[in-house]
C-alpha positions in Angstrom: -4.4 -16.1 -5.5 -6.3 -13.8 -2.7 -4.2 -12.2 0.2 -5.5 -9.5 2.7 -3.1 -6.4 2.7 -3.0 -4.0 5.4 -0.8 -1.2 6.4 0.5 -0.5 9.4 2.7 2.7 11.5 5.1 1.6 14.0 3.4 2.9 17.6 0.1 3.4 16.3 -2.6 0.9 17.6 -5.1 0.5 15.0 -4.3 0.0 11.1 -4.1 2.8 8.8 -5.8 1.1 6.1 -8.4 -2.3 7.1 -7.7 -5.1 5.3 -8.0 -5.1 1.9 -8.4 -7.8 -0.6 -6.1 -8.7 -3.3 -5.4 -10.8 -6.2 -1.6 -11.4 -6.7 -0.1 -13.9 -9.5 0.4 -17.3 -8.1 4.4 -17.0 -8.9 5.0 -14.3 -5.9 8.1 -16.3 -4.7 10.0 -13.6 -2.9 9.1 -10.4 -1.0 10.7 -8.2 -3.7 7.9 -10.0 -6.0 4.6 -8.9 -4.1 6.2 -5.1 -3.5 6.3 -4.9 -7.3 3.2 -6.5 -8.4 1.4 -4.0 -5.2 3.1 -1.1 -6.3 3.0 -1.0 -10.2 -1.1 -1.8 -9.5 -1.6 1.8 -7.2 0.4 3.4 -9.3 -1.7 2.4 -12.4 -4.7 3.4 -10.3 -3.0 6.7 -8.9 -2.1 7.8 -12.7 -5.9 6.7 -13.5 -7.1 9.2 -11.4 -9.0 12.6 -12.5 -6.4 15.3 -12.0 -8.8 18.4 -10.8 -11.7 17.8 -9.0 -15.9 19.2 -10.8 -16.1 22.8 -9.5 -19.6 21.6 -7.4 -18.5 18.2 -6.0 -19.6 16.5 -3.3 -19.5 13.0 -1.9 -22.6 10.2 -1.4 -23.9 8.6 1.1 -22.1 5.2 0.1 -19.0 7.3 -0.7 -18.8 8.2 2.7 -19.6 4.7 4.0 -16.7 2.9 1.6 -14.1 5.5 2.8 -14.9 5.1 6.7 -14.8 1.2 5.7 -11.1 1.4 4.5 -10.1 4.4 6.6 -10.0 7.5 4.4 -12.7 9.6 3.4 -12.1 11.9 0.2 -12.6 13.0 -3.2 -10.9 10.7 -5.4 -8.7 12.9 -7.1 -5.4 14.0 -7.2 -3.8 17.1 -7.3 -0.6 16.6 -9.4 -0.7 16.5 -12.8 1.8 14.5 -14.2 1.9 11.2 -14.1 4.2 9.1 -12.1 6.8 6.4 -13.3 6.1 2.5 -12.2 9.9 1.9 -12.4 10.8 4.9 -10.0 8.4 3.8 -7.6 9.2 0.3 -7.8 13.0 0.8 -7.5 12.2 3.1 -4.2 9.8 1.3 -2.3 12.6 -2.1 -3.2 15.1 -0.1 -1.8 13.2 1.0 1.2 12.5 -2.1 2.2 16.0 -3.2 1.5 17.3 -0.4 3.8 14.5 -1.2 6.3 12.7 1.8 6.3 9.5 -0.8 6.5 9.1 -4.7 7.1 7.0 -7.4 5.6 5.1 -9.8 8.0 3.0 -13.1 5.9 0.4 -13.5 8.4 3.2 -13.8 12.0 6.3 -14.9 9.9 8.7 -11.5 8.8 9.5 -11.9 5.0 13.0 -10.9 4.9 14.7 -9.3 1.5 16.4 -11.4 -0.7 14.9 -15.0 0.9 11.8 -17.0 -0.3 8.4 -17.3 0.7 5.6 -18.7 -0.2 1.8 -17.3 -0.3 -1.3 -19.0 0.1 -4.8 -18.3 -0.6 -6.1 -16.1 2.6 -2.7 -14.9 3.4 -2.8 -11.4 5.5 0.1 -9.6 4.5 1.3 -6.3 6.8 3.4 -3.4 5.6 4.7 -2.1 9.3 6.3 1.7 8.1 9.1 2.3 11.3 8.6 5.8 12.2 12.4 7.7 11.8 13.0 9.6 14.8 14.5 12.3 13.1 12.5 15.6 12.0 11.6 19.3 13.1 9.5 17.8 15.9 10.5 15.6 18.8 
């Protein structure tokens, strides 16, 4: 099944990412489901990454281009050597979104934790990270 994914700060206007497409198994019955399946892919493709960077690179024309397109323009790489674990990240971003540190929306509808949903083919689904007002600056 294809969805559209985009994510989204609490107070900000436009997206942090554009929409991005996505093929998710058809049996994505519950919220809980689609954070797994989302997160184990990026960290597959996080842990995929090169670790250090060539000593002389630089980015193309199209690099460029694709990054603008989806709202970050960089390298590629990644600075920290070790990989990281799927079941750590799945287990936090579940229990984020348990403890409502971010919410779900399928298309208008809010996907709450713990109740059922359904996808469909074409579904925009929005990540909406609340911003904590707690910090060194206020």
């Amino acid at each position: 099944m294809n969805i559209f994914v985009r994510v989204k700060a609490a107070g900000k206007r436009r997206d942090i990412l554009e929409k991005q497409a996505w093929t998710v198994p058809g049996d994505t019955d519950a919220p809980e489901k689609l954070i797994e399946y989302l997160v184990r892919e990026n960290v597959r493709t996080y842990n995929a990454k090169t670790v250090d960077a060539p000593l002389f690179h630089y980015l193309s024309q199209q690099e460029m281009e694709d990054g603008e397109h989806t709202g970050k323009i960089g390298f590629g790489d990644r600075r920290n050597e070790n990989e990281q674990d799927e079941e750590n990240a799945v287990q936090n971003a579940i229990q984020c979104f348990n403890d409502g540190i971010y919410r779900v929306l399928v298309n208008e509808d809010e996907a709450l934790p713990g109740a059922p949903f359904s996808l469909n083919d074409g579904d925009i689904v929005t990540f909406i990270r609340l911003v904590m007002l707690a910090g060194r600056h206020f």
